[in-house]
mmCIF file of the C-alpha atoms, coordinates in Angstrom:
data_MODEL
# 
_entry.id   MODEL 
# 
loop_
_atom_site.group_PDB 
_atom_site.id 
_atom_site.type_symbol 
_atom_site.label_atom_id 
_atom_site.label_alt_id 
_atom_site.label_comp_id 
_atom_site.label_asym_id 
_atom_site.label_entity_id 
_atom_site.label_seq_id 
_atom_site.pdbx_PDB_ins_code 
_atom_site.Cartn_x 
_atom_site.Cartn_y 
_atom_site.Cartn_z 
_atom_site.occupancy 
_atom_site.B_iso_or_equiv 
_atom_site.pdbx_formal_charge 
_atom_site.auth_seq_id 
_atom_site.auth_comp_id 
_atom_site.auth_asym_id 
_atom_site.auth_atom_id 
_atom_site.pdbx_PDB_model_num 
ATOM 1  C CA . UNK A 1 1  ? 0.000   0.000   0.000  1.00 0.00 ? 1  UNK A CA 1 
ATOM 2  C CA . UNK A 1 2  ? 1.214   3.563   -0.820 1.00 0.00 ? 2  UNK A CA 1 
ATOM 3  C CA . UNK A 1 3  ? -0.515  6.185   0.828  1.00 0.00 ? 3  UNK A CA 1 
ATOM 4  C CA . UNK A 1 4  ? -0.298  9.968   -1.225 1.00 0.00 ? 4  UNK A CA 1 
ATOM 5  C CA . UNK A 1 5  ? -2.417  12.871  0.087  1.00 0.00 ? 5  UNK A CA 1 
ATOM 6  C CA . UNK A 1 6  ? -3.098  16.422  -1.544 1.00 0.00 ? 6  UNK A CA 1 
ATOM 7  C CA . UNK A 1 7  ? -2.597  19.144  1.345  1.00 0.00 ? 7  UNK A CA 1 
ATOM 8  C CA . UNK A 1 8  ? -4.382  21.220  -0.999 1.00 0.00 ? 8  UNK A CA 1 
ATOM 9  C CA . UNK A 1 9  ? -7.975  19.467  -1.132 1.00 0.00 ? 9  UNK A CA 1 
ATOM 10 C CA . UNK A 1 10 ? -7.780  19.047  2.787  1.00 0.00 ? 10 UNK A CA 1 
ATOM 11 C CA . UNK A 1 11 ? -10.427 20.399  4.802  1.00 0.00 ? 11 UNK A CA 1 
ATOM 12 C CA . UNK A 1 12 ? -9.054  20.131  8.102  1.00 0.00 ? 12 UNK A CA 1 
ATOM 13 C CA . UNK A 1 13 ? -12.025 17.393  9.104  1.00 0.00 ? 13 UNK A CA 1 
ATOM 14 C CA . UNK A 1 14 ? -9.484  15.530  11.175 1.00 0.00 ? 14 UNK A CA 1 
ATOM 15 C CA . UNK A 1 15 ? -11.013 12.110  10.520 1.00 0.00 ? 15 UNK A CA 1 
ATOM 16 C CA . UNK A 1 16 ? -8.103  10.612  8.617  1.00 0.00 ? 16 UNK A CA 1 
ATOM 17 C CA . UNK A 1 17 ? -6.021  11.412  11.947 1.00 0.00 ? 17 UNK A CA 1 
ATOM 18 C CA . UNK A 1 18 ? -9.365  9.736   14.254 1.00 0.00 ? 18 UNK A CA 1 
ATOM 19 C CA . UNK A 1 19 ? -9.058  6.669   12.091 1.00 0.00 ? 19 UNK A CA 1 
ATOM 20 C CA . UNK A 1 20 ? -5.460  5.565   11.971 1.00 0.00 ? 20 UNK A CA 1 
ATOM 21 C CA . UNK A 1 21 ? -3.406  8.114   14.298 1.00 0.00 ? 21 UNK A CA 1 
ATOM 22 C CA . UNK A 1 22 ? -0.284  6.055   13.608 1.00 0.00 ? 22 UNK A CA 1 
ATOM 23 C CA . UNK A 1 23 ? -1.039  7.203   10.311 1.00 0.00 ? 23 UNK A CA 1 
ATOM 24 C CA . UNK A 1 24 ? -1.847  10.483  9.803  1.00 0.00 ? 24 UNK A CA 1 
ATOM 25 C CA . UNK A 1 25 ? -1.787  13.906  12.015 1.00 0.00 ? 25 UNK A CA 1 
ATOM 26 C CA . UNK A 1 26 ? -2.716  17.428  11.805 1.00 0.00 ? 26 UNK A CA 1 
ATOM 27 C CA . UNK A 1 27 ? -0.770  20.202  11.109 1.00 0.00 ? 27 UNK A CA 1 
ATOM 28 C CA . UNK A 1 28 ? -0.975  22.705  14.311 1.00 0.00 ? 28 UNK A CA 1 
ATOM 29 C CA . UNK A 1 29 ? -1.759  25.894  12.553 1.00 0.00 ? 29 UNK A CA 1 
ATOM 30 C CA . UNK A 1 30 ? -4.221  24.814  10.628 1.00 0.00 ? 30 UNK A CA 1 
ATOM 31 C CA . UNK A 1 31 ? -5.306  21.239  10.652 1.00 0.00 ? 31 UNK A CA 1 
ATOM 32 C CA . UNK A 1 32 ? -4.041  20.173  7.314  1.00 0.00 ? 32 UNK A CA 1 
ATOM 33 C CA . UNK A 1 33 ? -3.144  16.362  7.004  1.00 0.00 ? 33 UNK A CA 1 
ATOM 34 C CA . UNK A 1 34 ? 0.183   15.006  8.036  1.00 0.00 ? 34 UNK A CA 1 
ATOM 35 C CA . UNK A 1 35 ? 1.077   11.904  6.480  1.00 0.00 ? 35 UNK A CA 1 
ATOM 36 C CA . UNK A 1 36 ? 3.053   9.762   8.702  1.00 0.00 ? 36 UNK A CA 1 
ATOM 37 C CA . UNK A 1 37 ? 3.830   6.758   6.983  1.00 0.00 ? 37 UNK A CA 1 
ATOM 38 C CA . UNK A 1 38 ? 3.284   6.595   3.102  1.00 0.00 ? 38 UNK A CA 1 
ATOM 39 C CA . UNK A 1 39 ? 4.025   2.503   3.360  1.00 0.00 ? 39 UNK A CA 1 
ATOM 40 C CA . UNK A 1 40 ? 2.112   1.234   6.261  1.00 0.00 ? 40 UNK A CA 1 
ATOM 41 C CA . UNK A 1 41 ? 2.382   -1.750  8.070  1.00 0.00 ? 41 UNK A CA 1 
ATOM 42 C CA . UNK A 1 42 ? -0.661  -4.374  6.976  1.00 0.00 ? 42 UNK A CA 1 
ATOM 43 C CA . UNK A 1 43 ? -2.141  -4.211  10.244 1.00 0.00 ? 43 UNK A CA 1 
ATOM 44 C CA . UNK A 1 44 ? -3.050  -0.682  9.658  1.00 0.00 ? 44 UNK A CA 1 
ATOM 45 C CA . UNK A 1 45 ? -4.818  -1.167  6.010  1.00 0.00 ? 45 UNK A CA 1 
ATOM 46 C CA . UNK A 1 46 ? -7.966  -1.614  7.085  1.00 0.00 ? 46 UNK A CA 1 
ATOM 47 C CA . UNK A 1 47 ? -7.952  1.854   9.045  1.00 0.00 ? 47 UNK A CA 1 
ATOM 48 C CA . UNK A 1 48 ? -6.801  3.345   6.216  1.00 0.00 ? 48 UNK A CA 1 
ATOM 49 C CA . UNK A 1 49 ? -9.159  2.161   3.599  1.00 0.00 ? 49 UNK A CA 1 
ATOM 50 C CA . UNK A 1 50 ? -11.831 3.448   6.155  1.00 0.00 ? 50 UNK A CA 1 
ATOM 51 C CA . UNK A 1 51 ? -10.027 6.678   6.650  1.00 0.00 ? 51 UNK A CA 1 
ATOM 52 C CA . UNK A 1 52 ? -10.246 7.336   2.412  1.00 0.00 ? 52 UNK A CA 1 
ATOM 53 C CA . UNK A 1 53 ? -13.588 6.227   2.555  1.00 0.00 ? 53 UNK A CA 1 
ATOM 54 C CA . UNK A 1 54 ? -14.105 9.312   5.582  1.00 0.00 ? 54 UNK A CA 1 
ATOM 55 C CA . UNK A 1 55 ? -12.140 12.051  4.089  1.00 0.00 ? 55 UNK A CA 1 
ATOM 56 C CA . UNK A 1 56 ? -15.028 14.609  3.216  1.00 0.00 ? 56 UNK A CA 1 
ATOM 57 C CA . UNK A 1 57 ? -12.615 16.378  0.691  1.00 0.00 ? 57 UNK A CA 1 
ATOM 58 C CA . UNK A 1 58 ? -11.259 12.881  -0.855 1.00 0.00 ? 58 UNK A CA 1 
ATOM 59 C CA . UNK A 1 59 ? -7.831  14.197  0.126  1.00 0.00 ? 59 UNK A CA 1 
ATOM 60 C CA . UNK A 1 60 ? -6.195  10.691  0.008  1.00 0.00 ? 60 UNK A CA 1 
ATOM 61 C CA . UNK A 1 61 ? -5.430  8.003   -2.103 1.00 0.00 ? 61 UNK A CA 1 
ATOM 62 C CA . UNK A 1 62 ? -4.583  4.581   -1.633 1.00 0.00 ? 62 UNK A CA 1 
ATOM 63 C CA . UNK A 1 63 ? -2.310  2.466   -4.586 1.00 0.00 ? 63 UNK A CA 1 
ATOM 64 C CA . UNK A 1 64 ? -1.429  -1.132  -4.843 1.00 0.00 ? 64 UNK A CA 1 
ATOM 65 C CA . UNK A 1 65 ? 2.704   -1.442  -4.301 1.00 0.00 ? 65 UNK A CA 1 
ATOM 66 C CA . UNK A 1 66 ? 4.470   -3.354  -6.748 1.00 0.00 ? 66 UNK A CA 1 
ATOM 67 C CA . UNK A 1 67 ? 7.312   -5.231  -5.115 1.00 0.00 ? 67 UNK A CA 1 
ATOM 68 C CA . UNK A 1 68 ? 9.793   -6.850  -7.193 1.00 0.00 ? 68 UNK A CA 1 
ATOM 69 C CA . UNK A 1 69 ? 10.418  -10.990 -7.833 1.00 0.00 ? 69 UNK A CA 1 
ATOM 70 C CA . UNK A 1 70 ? 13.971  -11.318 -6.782 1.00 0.00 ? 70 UNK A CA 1 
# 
């Protein structure tokens, strides 16, 4: 999983950071998304799939990551 998100869409809504804290955070002078880890650990997928499906601005997006055979 690779995590991107576009500071410029957020609205501040803070659920991303509610959902999967080890994930995202807020910036302090104005809420914008953090992004913590771009490659999470699969025990936090599910929280982040929920957190895309929260964002109200659609501020992050979730791709497959292609690992190599060798």
């Amino acid at each position: 999983m690779e995590i991107t998100v576009d500071e410029d869409k957020c609205v501040a809504s803070g659920q991303c950071v509610m959902t999967v804290p080890e994930v995202f955070d807020q910036r302090d002078e104005d809420g914008v998304v953090i992004l913590l880890d771009a490659q999470p650990p699969v025990a936090f997928h599910n929280g982040v799939h929920a957190a895309v499906a929260l964002c109200p601005a659609a501020a992050i997006r979730v791709a497959a990551v292609r690992r190599s055979l060798g």
